[in-house]
N, C-alpha and C positions, 0 to 999 in steps of 0.2 A: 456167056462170058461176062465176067463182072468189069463194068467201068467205074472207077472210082471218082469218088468229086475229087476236085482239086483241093480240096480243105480238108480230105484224109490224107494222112500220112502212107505210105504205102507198106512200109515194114511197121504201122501199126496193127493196121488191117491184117497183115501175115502172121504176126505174133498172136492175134486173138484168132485167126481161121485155123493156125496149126494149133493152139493150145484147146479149142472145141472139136478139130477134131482126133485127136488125144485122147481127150476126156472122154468123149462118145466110143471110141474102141476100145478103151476098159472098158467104162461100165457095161458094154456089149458085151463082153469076156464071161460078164458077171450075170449074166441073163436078166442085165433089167428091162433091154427094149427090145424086146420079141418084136418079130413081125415088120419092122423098119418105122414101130412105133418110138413117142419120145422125141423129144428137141432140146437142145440147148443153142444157148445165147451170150455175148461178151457184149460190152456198153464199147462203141468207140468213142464218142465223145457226149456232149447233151444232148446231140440231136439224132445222130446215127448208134444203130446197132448192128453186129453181125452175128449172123440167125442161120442153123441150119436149112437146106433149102428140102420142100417136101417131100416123101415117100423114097428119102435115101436111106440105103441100110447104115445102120450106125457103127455095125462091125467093120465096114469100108472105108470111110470117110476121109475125104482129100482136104488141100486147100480150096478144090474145086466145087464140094459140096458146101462149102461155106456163102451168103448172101447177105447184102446189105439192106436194110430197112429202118427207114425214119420212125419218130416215136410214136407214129401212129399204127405203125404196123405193113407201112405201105413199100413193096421194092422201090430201091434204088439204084440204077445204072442196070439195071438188070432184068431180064424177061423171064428170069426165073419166082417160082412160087413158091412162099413161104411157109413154115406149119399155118394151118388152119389156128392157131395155137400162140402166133405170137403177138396178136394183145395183149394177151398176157405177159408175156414178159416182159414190155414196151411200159407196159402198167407198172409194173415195179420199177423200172428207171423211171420212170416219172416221179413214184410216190416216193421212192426210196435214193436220195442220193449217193448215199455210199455204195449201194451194190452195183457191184461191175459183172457180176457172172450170172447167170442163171442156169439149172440144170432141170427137168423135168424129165422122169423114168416112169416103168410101169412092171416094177417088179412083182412076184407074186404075193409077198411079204406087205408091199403096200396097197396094191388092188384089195387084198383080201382083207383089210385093217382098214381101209375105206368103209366097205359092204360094212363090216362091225361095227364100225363106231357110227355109220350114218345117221340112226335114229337120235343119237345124242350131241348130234352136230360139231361134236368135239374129241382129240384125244388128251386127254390128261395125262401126263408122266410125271409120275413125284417118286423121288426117294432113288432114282437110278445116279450111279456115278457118273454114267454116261453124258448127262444132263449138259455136265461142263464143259461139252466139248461145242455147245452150241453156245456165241458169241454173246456174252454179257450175263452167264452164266455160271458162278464162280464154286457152287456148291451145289450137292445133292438133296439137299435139305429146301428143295425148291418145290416151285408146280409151274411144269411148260406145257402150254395148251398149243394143240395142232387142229386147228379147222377142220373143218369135215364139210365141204360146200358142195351142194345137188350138183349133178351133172348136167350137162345139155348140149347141144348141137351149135348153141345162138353166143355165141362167144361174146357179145355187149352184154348179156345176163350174168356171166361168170366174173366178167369185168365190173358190173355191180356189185355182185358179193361182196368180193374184196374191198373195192370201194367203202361199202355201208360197214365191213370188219373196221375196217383201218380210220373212218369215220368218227365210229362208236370210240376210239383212241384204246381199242384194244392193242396188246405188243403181237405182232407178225411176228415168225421166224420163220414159217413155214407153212404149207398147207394142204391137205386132198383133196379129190374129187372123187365123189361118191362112186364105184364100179371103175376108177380110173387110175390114179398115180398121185405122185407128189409133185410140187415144185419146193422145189428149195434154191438158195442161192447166198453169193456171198459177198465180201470187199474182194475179193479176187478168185479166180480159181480154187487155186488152193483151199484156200477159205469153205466156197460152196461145196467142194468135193467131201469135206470135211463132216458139213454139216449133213449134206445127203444119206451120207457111210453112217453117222453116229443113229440117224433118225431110222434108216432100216435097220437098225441093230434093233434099239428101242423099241423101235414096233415088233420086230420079233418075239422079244421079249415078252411084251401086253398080248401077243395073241399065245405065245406058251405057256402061258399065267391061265389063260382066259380054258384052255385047254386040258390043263393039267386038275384047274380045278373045278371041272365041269363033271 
């Protein structure tokens, strides 16, 4: 049972636990989070977030499977357990004030576009139309880098990475994990759903390419 602090709104909290879990039964539709893998996340305010709670099927998801957690990653009001997963997202509200959404899936399209590109710790997309569909991206006549960061169990290490990316004042929009998924995210829903859809296309794309011309 979720208790709310008194400094959430309570039809904020509802609007962000029914629009994640929304979002989670498409993209569940969509066979991105087999296995009751994957998490998303909405910013409530500076200090709270609300975060799928762990090892719920994505295709089900209520107001009920929705949890609170401060920006460290820790429950609130609740005895329920978060993804293993969400320093990370806690991470991007941190670094990133404008994002309110976060989406992380594990489609086949980007697990296996992880595996490929890991040795070059990067994916480059240049010359796609599609390009402009991610936020500050106005032409195709561009080059949008997506990370490619090692996997691991120790989620303060993956929390590094991105750290030491976004450090070096490289531009984020998005990024993998080697053998794992994407996160993406957005200024709202809408927005991150956006950018998720355009970047599995894209990777589609680069592993078609990579395919066709093999």
């Amino acid at each position: 049972m979720q208790e709310l602090p008194s400094s959430v709104d309570p039809a904020r909290f509802a609007l962000c636990a029914d629009a994640i879990a929304d979002a989670a039964r498409e993209l569940s539709a969509l066979g991105w989070t087999p296995a009751t893998s994957s998490n998303f996340s909405m910013r409530i305010d500076d200090e709270l977030a609300a975060v799928t709670i762990s090892g719920r099927d994505k295709g089900k998801l209520g107001r009920e499977d929705i949890m609170l957690v401060d920006m460290a990653g820790h429950p609130v009001g609740t005895r329920a357990r978060p993804s293993a997963e969400t320093e990370l997202h806690t991470q991007l509200y941190r670094r990133m004030p404008a994002a309110q959404a976060v989406l992380h899936t594990h489609s086949r399209t980007q697990s296996v576009a992880s595996r490929l590109f890991a040795r070059a710790g990067r994916v480059v997309l240049e010359g796609w139309e599609l390009q402009k569909a991610i936020t500050g991206y106005t032409t195709h006549e561009s080059v949008l880098e997506i990370p490619v960061f090692p996997n691991t169990q120790h989620m303060p290490e993956l929390v590094a990475q991105v750290d030491a990316w976004l450090d070096a004042g490289k531009p984020l929009h998005a990024y993998l994990i080697d053998g794992h998924g994407i996160y993406a995210w957005g200024a709202d829903m809408a927005q991150a759903r956006r950018h998720l859809e355009a970047l599995e296309f894209l990777l589609g794309c680069e592993l078609d390419l990579r395919r066709l011309s093999a």
